[in-house]
C-alpha positions, 0 to 999 in steps of 0.5 A: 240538874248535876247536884239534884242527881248527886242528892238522889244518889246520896239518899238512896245509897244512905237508905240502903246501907242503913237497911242492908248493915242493921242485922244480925245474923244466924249462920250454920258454918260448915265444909263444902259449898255453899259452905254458909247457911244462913238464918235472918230474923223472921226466918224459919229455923228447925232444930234439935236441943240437947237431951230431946228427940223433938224437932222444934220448928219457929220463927226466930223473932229476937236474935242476941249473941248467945241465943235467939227467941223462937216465936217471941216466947221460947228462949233456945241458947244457940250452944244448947243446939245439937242438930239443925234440919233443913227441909228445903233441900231435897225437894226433887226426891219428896215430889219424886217419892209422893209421884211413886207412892201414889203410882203404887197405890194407884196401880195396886187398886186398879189391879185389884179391880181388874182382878175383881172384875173378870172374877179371879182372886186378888193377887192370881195374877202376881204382876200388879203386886211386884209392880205396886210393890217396887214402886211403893218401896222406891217412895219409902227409900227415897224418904232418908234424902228428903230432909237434910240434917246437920249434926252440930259438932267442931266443922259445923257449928252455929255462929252470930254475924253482927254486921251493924255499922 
């Protein structure tokens, strides 16, 4: 009993480390804490390249030293990379912004309607526009903190951890 538990012990402890140290991994180095993000392959990246406006959103399929394969047909050198976006963070700010944005509109129209039914102008009554107003304001300056860009330079700077054994 002794050496069959000794044998199970041995195959999973050879199972997982040759399934945890087979990898290479993407990772945007950068001060603070955490101080590492990292990018595993079949992971979604999104990424501006030197010279382009455009934000380009994948997969990274095939991950070598110098570049990765972005949806198993676009190349992208990881040197030709100049900004990384991370649109996980800040999902407390994009619920909050959508939650007042549709507060705002909610109560411009329902203040519309009421001014339309009792007959008087829309607007007569200047209350529901500065409500509406600042709160359809307050979801378009929460928007800059929904998305979290890092800019590719000497203290952030992308890196390939081989950890194959």
């Amino acid at each position: 009993m002794k050496y069959l538990l000794l044998i199970v012990y041995f195959i999973l402890l050879n199972l997982s480390c040759t399934q945890a140290f087979s990898q290479k991994i993407l990772t945007l180095n950068k001060p603070g804490y955490p101080n590492r993000i990292r990018y595993y392959e079949n992971q979604e990246i999104s990424f501006k390249l030197k010279g382009e406006k455009v934000v380009h959103t994948g997969l990274i399929t095939q991950l070598n030293d110098t570049m990765f394969l972005l949806n198993t047909i676009f190349p992208v050198k990881i040197s030709d990379i100049t900004m990384v976006v991370d649109y996980k963070k800040g999902a407390g700010a994009r619920f909050f912004s959508k939650v007042t944005l549709a507060a705002g509109l909610l109560y411009l129209g329902l203040g519309a309607a009421n001014s339309l039914i009792f007959g008087s102008p829309p607007g007569a009554e200047g209350r529901f526009l500065v409500v509406s107003g600042a709160l359809i304001g307050t979801s378009f300056l929460l928007k800059p903190f929904c998305v979290r860009k890092y800019r590719i330079n000497k203290n952030r700077y992308l890196k390939v951890i081989d950890v194959t054994i």
